[in-house]
C-alpha positions as CSV (number, residue, x, y, z in Angstrom):
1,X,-67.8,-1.0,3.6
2,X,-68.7,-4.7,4.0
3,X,-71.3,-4.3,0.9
4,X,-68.4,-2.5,-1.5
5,X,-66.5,-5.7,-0.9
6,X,-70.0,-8.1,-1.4
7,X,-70.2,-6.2,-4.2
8,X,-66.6,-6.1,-6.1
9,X,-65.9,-10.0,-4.9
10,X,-69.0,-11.6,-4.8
11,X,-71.2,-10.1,-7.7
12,X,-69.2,-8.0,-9.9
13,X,-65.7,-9.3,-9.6
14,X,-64.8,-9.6,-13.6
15,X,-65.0,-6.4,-15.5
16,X,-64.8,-6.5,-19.4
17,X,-62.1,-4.2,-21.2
18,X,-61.9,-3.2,-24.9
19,X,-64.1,-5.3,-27.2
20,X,-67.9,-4.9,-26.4
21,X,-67.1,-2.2,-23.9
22,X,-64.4,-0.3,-26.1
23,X,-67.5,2.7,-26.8
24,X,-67.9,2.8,-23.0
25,X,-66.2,5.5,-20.5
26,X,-63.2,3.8,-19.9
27,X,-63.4,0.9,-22.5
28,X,-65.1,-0.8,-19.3
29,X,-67.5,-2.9,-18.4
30,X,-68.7,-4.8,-15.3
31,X,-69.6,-8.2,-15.6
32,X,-72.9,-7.1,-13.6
33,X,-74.2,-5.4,-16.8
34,X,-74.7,-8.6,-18.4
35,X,-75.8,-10.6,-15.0
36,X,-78.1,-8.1,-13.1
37,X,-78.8,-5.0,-15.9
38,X,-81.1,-3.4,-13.7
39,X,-78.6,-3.6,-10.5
40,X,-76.2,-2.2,-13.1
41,X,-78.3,0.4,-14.3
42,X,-78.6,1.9,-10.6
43,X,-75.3,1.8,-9.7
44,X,-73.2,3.0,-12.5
45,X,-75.9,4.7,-15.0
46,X,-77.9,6.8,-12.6
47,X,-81.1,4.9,-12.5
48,X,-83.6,5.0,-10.3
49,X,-84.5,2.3,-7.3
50,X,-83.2,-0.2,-4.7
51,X,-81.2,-3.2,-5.6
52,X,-80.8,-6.1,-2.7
53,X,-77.5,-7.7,-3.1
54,X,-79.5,-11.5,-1.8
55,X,-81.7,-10.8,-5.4
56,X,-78.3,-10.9,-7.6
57,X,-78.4,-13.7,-10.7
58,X,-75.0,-15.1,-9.3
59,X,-72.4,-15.3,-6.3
60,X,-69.0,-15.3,-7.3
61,X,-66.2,-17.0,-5.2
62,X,-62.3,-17.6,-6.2
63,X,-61.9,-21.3,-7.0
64,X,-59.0,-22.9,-5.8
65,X,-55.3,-23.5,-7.8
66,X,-55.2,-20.0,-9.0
67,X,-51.6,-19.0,-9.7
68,X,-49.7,-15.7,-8.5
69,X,-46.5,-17.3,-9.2
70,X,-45.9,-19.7,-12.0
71,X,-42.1,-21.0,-13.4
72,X,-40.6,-23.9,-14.8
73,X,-37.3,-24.8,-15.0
74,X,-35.6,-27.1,-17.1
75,X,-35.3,-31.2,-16.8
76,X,-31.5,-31.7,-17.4
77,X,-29.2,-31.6,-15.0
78,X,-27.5,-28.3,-14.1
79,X,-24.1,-27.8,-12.5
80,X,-25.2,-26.7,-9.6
81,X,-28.2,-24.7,-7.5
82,X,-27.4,-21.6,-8.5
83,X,-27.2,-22.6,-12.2
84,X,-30.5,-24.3,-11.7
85,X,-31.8,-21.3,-10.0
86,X,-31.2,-19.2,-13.0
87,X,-32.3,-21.5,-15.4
88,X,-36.4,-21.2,-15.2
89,X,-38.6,-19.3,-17.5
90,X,-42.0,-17.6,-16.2
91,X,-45.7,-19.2,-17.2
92,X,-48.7,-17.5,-17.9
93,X,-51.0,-17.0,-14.4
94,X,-53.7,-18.6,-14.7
95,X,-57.1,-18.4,-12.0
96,X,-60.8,-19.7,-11.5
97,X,-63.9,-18.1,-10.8
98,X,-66.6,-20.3,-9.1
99,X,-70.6,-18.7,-10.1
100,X,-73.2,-20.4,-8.5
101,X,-76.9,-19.4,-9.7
102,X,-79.6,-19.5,-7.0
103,X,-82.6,-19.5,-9.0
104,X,-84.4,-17.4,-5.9
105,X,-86.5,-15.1,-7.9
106,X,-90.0,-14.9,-9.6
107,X,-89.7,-16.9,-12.7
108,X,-86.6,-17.9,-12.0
109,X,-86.5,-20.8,-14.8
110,X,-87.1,-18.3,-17.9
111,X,-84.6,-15.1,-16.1
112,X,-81.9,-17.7,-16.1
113,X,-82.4,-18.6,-19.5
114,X,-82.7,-15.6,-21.0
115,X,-79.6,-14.3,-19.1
116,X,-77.4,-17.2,-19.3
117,X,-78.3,-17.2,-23.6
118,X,-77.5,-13.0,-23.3
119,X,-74.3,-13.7,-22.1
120,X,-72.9,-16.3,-23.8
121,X,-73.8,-14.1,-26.9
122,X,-71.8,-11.1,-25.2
123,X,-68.9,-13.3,-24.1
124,X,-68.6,-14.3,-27.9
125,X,-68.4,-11.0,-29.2
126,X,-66.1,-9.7,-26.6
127,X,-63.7,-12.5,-27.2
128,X,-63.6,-12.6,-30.8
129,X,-63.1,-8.7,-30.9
130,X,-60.1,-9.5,-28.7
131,X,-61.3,-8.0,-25.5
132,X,-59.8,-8.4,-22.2
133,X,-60.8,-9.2,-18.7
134,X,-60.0,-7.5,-15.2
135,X,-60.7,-10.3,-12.4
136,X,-60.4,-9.3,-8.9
137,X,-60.0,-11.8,-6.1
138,X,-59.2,-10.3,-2.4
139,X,-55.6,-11.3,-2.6
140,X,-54.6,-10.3,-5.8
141,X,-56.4,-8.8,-9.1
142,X,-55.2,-10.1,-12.5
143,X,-55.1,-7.8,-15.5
144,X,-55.1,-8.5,-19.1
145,X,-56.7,-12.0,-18.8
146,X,-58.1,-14.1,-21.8
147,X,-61.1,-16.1,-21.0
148,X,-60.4,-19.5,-21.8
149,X,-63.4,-21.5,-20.5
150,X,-66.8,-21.0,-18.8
151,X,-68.2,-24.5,-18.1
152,X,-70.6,-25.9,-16.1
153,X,-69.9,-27.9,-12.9
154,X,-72.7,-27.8,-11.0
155,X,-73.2,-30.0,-7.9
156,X,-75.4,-33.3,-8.4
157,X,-76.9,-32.9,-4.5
158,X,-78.6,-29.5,-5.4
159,X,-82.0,-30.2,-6.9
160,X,-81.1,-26.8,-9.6
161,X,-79.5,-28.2,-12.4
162,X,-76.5,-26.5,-13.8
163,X,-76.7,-24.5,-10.9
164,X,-72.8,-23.6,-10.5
165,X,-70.2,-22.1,-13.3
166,X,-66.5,-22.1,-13.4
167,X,-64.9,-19.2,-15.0
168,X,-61.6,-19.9,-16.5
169,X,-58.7,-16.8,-17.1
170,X,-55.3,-16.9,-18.3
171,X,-52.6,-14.0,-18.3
172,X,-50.5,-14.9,-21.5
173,X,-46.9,-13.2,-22.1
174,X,-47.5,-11.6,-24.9
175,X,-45.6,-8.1,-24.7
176,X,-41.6,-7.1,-24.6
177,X,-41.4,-6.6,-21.3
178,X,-43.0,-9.7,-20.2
179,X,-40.4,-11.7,-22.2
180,X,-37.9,-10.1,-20.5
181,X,-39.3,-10.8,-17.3
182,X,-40.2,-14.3,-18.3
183,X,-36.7,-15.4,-19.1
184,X,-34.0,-14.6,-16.1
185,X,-29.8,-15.0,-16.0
186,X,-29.1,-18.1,-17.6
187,X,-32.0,-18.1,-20.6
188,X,-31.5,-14.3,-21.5
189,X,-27.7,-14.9,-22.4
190,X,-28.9,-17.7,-24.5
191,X,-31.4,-16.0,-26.3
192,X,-29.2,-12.9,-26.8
193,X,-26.0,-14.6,-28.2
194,X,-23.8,-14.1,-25.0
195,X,-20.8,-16.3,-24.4
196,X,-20.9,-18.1,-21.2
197,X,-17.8,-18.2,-18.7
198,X,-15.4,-21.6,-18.9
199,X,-16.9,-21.7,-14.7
200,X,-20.3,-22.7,-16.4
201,X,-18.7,-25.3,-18.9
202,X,-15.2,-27.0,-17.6
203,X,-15.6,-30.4,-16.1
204,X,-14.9,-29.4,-12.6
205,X,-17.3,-26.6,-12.2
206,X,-19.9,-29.0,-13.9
207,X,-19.4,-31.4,-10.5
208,X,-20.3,-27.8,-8.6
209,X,-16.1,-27.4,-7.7
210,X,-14.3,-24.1,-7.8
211,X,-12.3,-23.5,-11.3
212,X,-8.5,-23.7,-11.8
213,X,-6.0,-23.3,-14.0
214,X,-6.1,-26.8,-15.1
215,X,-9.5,-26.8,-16.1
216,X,-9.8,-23.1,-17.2
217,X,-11.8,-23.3,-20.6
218,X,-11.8,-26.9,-20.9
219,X,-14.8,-28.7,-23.0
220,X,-15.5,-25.4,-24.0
221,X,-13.1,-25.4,-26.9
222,X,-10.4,-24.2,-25.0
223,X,-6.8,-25.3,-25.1
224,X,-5.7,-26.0,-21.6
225,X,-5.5,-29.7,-21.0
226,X,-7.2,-30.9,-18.4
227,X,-4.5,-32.7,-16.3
228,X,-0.8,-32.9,-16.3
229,X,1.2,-35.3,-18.7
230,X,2.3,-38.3,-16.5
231,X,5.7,-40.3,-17.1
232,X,4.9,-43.9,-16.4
233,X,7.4,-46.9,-15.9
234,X,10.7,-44.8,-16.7
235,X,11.4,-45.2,-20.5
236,X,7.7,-45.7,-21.1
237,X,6.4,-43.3,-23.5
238,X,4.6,-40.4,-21.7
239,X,0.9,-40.9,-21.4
240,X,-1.9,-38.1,-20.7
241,X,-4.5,-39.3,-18.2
């Protein structure tokens, strides 16, 4: 059990869908394939052999600041929490992959060469035939993520140069029904057209108090005036504060 989750976290924690692995069983395809192809080749295509997971091109960990919620809300001022509570729209999640490349077998310099030049060729293709990524991480896995960067940031106190990769992935809202998700109360009745309630809009329920008949509709268009007319100084003309 402990080596299925060394092996799905740690070595082969993206998998590649549609694009390069669209004529595939399952339009699928471990990132393994392209790291380790003859680790690959025993585990999923029936080859022959022993594989040692110490032996793998690259250790995967989740880098920190990955996102399973992301909102933001508006900057102006709302008329109370529970306006402001409805008034935030959803981000795209976003989340980091951390490879670091031992270098620990025989010929190490020209394998990681030749592998890292492999895959950059394979990451093109997949991306510019619109493929997608699968990323699993052991508190969450992300679907339907874009690759958005794969840079180098290796540390300057290990001998190796560029000895350690970050893997960037972003889940963009792109379909219906993340749109719909992405926009809650306050947004979806703007978007759709709906006419708000005078509470929303009138002067008192703007300072967060109750509304009344005095202020029902008021800055809204409405009619209603928002205070009595007030007699001042007996034959004065009246005056409307």
């Amino acid at each position: 059990m402990r080596s299925f989750y060394e092996l799905l976290y740690q070595i082969t924690p993206i998998f590649l869908n549609n694009g390069i692995a669209s004529n595939i069983n399952g339009s699928i395809l471990p990132i393994m394939a392209l790291l380790n192809p003859s680790a690959y080749n025993i585990l999923f295509s029936g080859g022959s052999g022993t594989f040692n997971m110490d032996s793998y091109f690259g250790i995967f960990q989740p880098a920190s600041g990955g996102s399973l919620v992301a909102q933001q809300i508006a900057e102006y001022p709302f008329a109370n929490l529970n306006v402001a509570a409805n008034a935030i729209v959803r981000s795209p999640l976003e989340v980091s992959l951390i490879m670091v490349t031992p270098m620990k077998t025989q010929y190490a310099w020209a394998v990681k060469n030749a592998t890292m030049t492999a895959l950059k060729s394979a990451l093109d293709t997949h991306n510019n035939m619109g493929g997608t990524y699968t990323v699993f991480t052991p508190a969450y896995t992300y679907y339907n993520m874009v690759m958005l960067n794969l840079v180098d940031m290796s540390n300057p106190q290990i001998v190796t140069p560029q000895n350690t990769w970050k893997w960037d992935f972003r889940k963009p809202l792109i379909s219906q029904q993340d749109l719909v998700f992405a926009e809650n109360n306050l947004y979806a009745k703007i978007t759709g057209g709906v006419q708000t309630s005078a509470e929303w809009t009138s002067a008192l329920t703007a300072l967060g108090l109750p509304a009344s008949t005095l202020n029902q509709a008021a800055g809204a268009g409405g009619t209603a005036p928002l205070a009595p007319p007030v007699n001042i100084g007996g034959t004065n003309p009246t005056i409307l504060l």
